[in-house]
C-alpha positions in Angstrom: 0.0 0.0 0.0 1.8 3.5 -1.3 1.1 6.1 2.1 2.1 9.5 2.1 3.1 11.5 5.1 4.1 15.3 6.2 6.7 17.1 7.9 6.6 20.6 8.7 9.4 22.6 9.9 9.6 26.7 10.7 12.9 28.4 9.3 14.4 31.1 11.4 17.1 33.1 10.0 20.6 31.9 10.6 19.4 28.7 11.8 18.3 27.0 8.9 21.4 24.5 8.6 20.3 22.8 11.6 16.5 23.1 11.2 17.1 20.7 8.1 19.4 19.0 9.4 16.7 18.4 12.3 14.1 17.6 9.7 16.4 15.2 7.7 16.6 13.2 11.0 13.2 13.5 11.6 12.4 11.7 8.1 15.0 9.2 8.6 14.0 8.2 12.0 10.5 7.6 11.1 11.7 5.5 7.8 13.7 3.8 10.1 11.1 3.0 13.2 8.4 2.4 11.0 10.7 -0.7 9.1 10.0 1.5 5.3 12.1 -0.7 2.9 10.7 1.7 -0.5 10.9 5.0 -0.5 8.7 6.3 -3.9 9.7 10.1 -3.7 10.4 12.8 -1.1 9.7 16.5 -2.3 10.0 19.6 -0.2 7.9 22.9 -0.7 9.0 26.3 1.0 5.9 28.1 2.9 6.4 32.0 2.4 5.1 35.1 4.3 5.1 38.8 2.8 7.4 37.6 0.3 10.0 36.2 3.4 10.2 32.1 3.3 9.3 31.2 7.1 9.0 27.3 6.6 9.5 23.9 4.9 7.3 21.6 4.1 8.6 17.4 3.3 6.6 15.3 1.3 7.4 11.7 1.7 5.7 9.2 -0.4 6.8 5.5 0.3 4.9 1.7 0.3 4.4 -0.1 3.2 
């Protein structure tokens, strides 16, 4: 069965190295503790404010 599930993450300035570094392990620990063997496709998407980009969205799409 092909699931899909979010991850949403605020960006501060100066910060965002580690706030996707944070995300990344987010993702991976949650590939990992749910035993997710395919990954189909992982997309991010950048959630913007008067014109300033204040988040990140992760898309992963995998099968069970």
């Amino acid at each position: 069965m092909i699931k899909v599930k979010t991850f949403g993450e605020p960006l501060e300035p100066f910060k965002t190295h580690r706030e996707l570094k944070e995300l990344d392990e987010r993702v991976n620990d949650f590939i990992r503790d749910n035993g997710i063997r395919t990954v189909i496709a992982v997309s991010d998407t950048a959630t913007m404010e008067d014109g300033s980009t204040i988040g990140l969205v992760r898309v992963l799409v995998y099968e069970e």
